[in-house]
N, C-alpha and C positions, 0 to 999 in steps of 0.2 A: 674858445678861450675861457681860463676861468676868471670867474669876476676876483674880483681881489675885494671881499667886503671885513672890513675892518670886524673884530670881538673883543667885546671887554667885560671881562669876569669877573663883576665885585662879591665884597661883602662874603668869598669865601675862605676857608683855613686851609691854608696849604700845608699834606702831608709829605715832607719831602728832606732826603737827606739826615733821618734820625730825630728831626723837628718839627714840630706845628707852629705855624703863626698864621696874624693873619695879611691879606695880601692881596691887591686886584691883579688880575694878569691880562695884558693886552696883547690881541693875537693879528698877525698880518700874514697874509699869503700863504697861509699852513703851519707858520712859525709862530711860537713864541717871541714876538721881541722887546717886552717888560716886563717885568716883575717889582711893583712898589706899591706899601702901604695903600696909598690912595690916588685913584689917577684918576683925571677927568673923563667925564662921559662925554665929553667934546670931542675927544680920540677916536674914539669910534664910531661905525654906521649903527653896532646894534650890540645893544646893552645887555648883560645876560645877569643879574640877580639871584647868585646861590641861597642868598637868605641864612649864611653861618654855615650852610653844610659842608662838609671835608670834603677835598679837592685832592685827588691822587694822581699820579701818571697811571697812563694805562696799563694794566697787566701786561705782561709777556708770559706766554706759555710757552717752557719750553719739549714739550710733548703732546703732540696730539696725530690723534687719525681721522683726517676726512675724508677717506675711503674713496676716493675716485683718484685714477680711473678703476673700474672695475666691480668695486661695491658699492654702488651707487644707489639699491636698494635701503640701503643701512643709513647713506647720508651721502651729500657731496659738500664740494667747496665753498658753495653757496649756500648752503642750508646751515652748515655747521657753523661756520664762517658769523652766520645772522644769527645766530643762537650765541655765538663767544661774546660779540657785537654788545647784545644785549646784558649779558653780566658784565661787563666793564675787562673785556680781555680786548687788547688794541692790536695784538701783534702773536703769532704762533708759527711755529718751528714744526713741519708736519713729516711725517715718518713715510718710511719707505716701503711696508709691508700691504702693500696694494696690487692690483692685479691686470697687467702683470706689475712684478716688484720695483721701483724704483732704486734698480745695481747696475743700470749703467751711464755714462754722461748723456746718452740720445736722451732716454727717458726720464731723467733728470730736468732738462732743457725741457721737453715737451710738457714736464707739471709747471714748470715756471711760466710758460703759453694760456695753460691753461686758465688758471689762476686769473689772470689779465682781463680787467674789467669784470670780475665774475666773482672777488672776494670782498667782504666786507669789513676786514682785518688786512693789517699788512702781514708777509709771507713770506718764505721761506723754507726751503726744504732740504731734507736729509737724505747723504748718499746711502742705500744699504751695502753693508758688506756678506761675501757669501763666503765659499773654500776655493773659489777658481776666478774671483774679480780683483783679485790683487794689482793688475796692471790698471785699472778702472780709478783703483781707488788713487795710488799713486799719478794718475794721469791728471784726477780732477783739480780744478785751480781755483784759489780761496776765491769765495762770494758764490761759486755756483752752487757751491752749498754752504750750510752752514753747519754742517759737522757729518761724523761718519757714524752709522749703528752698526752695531754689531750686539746677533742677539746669541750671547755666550748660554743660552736653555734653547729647549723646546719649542721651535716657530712653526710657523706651516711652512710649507712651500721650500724654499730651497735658500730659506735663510740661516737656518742654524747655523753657525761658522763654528765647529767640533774639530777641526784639525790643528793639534798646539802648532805645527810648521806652518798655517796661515794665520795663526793670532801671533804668534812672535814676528811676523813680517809688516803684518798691518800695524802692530804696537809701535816697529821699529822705524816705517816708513810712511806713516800716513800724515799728511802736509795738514791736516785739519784737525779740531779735536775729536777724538774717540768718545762716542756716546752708548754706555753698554745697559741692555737688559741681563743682569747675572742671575742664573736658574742653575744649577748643575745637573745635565739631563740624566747619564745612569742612575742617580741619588732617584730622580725623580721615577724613574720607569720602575726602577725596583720600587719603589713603595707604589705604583700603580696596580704592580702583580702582586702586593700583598691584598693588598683591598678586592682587585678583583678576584682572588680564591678562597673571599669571605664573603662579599655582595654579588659575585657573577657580574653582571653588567647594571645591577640597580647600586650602585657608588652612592650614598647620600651627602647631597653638600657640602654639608659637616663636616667632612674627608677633607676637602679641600688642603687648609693647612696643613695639613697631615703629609699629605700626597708633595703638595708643593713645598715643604718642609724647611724651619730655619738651616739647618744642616745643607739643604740643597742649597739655598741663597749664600749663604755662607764660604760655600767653598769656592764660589762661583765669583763672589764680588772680590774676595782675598786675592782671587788667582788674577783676576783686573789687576787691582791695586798691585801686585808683584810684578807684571808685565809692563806697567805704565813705571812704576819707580826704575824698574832694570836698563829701560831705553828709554827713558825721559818723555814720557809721551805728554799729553795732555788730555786727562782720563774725564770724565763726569757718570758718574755711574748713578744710573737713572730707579726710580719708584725703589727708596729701601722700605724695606716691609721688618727688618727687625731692631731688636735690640743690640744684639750679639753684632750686628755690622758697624755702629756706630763706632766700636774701637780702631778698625781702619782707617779711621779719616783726624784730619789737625781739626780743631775747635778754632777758633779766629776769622775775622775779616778775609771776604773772597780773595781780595787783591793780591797777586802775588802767588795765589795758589794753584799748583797745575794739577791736582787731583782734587776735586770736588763729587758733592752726592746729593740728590734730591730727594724729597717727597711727596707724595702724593696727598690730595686732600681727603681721598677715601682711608686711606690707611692710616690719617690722623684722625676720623671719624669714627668708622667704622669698628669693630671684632668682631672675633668669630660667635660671641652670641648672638648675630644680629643674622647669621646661616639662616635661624628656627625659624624666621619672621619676613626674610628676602630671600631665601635659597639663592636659585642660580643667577639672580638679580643681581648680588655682591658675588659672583664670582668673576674672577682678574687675574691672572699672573703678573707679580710674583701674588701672592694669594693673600686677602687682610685675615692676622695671625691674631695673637691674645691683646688682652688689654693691659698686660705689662711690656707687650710691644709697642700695642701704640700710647700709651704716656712715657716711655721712653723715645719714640719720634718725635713728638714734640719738645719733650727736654733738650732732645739736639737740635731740635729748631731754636730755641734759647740760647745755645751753647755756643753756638753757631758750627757745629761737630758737621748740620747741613745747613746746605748753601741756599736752595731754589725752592718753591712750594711749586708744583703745577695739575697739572688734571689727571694727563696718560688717558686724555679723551676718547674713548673706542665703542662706539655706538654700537649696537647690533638690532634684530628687531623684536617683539616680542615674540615670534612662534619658535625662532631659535635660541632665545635663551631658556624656553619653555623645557625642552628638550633634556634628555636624562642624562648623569654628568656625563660620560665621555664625549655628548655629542654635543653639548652646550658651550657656546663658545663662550670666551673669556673677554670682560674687556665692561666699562660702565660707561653711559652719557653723563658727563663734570660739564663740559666746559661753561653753559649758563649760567652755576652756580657757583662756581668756588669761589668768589670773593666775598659772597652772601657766607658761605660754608667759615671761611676764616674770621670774618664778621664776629660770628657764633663764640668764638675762640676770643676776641674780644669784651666782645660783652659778658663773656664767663670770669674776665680777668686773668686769663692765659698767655695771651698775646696783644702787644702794644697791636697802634695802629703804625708806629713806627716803623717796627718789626716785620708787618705783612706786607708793606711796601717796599721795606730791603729785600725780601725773600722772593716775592713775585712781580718784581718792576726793574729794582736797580740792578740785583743782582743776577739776573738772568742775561741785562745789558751790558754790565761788566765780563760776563763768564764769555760769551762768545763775539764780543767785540762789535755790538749792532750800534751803527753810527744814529748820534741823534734822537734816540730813542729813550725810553727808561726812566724818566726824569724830568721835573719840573724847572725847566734852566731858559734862561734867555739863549734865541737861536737855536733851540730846538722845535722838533715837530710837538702841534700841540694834539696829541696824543692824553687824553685828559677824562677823568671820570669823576664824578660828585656821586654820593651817597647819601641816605637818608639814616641816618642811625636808628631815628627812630619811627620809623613808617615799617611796619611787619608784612612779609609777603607769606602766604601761603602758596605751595607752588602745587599745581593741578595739571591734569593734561589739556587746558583751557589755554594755558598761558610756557606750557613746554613748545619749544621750538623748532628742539629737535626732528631730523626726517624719521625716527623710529618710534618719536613720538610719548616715549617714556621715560622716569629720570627714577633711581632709588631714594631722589628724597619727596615722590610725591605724596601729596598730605602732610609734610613737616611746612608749618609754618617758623622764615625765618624774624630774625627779629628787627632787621636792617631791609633796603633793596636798592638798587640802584637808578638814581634820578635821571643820570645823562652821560651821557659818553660822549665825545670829541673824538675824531679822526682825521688828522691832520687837516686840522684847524674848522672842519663840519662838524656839526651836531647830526649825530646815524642813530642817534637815539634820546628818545628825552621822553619821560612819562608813559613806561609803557608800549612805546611803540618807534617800531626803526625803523629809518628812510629809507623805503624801496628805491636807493640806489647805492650803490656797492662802489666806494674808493678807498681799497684798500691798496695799497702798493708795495712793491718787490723789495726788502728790508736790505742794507747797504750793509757791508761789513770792513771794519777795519781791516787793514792787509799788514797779518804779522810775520 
């Protein structure tokens, strides 16, 4: 049985709903059930003293890969899981492109098994779409997943879904929301066979953008958006990497919107000058493009043109991303640090703290309907992270968590780090160091 021990959290500032103030929160049985100025320390078993620091809900991610089953070399559910844990991420939406793939309801069910006493974040997972699981996807019932990918570029394995006659069925028939990676592959293979009858097989980094091209994403994310508005789907079109895409989307409050767009914290960080200096370390599809792309994603994160900030977490290890471009796969370890990463965007004067918590808390909560979550509310799970604004972390392979064991911001020290985390209603984290034990639980979704 679990013990039921009372928490109450003074003397913090609670970031929440577009405002700071400040606020003790008393927590019972996993829940939030107060929220007031000052409450007694009589309330509870055991006192927890922020000492003024900012009190957030916990991130939601809603992209990530922790590669089991199958890549387990790279990272699993556990590993990665203890690594989000630690940068203030409570809760993640994990992908389907695993091995074998997550496209059909068995294997679906069997990651939710998985998962079970073994994660350190609460979870949930995405069906993939292929050219020939149309009936899979139509069969699946809201909560066993929490939405559909479909990766409209370039996958491994037997994801690509290239046939317009199964993306107009999936648009028109899929009971859940539609979550698309947009690449447009011929755009993309022709500029591979340009480069390779200039480089042979030595491609330099540098390519990247090039290869994976605005013009590629572009036609890719438009053709979404046109399929989702034709048959009313409910679209979220995942990591935009340009400028040029932002014109697809309404600027405004999530609420209400059935076409939504995210981005990534590498592609708010990162450009392409940063190739010379990480080569195939920042390489990802869709690919981090110029630096009038990325101060234009963040614009739309002001705009609110997007919705969601998250990782598109995809560890690999180092001897493979070592490897020369064709054969270096694509994808970066985030999930540790992106709250640290948006931190940065803060303390630059770019983005409220307000704002980083609409983007990667509420509004990931709102967008697929996860009960109880996302938010600093009485009767919710307490799902909760404090922050040090001003305690600077430098991050090393000493204190990376990851199973790959590397991050592209090693040796950046940040200027914030994160104090403590809360997991429905346990402290998994606090100074440094996370409970070696994992209560992370299966995320609830509203039935729309």
């Amino acid at each position: 049985m679990r013990a039921m021990i009372k928490k109450l959290l003074i003397n913090g500032k609670l970031i929440n709903e577009d405002e700071i103030r400040e606020a003790d929160v008393l927590i019972e049985d996993q829940r939030i059930s107060r929220i007031e100025p000052s409450l007694s320390a009589g309330l509870a078993d055991e006192v927890i003293d922020l000492q003024g620091r900012y009190l957030l809900p916990g991130l939601i991610d809603d992209q990530v890969h922790f590669r089991e089953p199958g890549l387990t070399h790279k990272g699993s559910l556990a590993t990665e899981s203890k690594a989000a844990i630690s940068g203030g991420v409570t809760s993640v939406l994990e992908m389907p492109n695993t091995s074998p793939p997550t496209t059909d309801r068995a294997s679906l069910l069997e990651k939710w098994e998985r998962a079970k006493g073994r994660s350190f974040v609460n979870y949930a997972f995405y069906l993939g779409a292929t050219n020939d699981n149309l009936d899979e996807i139509r069969r699946v019932v809201p909560g066993e997943a929490c939405g559909i990918k479909v990766f409209m570029g370039a996958s491994t394995g037997n994801m690509l879904v290239d046939d317009p006659r199964v993306l107009e069925k999936i648009f028109a028939d899929s009971p859940l929301l539609i979550a698309t990676h947009c690449e447009d592959s011929p755009t993309i293979w022709a500029n591979e066979a340009i480069f390779r009858e200039r480089f042979g097989e030595d491609v330099p980094m540098s390519a990247h953008p090039q290869i994976r091209s605005e013009e590629a994403c572009y036609k890719s994310s438009s053709m979404a958006v046109e399929l989702a508005k034709r048959h009313g789907a409910r679209l979220h079109v995942l990591h935009l990497s340009t400028l040029r895409e932002l014109s697809l989307f309404e600027p405004g409050p999530i609420e209400g919107k059935d076409i939504t767009s995210e981005v990534c914290v590498h592609h708010l960080w990162f450009d392409q000058s940063r190739y010379a200096d990480l080569g195939s370390r920042i390489k990802c599809n869709p690919a981090i493009k110029t630096s009038a792309d990325r101060e234009g994603l963040l614009q739309g994160v002001l705009t609110d043109h997007i919705d969601v900030i998250a990782t598109d977490h995809a560890p690999h290890t180092v001897e493979e991303k070592m490897q020369p471009y064709f054969m270096a796969p694509a994808g970066l370890p985030l999930v540790q640090h992106s709250l640290q990463t948006m931190l940065e965007f803060h303390c630059a004067n770019q983005l409220s703290l307000e704002k980083i918590v609409r983007k990667s808390s509420h509004n990931p909560a709102v967008l697929f309907g996860i009960v109880d979550r996302g938010f600093i509310r009485e009767g919710y799970f307490a799902d909760l992270v404090s922050i040090d604004l001003d305690k600077p972390q430098t991050i090393t392979s000493e204190n990376i968590l990851y199973r790959c064991g590397w991050s592209p911001f090693e040796g950046k020290t940040f200027s914030s780090s994160i104090h403590m985390t809360m997991l429905n209603g346990d402290i998994v984290f606090r100074s440094g160091e996370v409970v070696e034990k994992p209560n992370g639980q299966p995320i609830a979704f509203l039935q729309r």
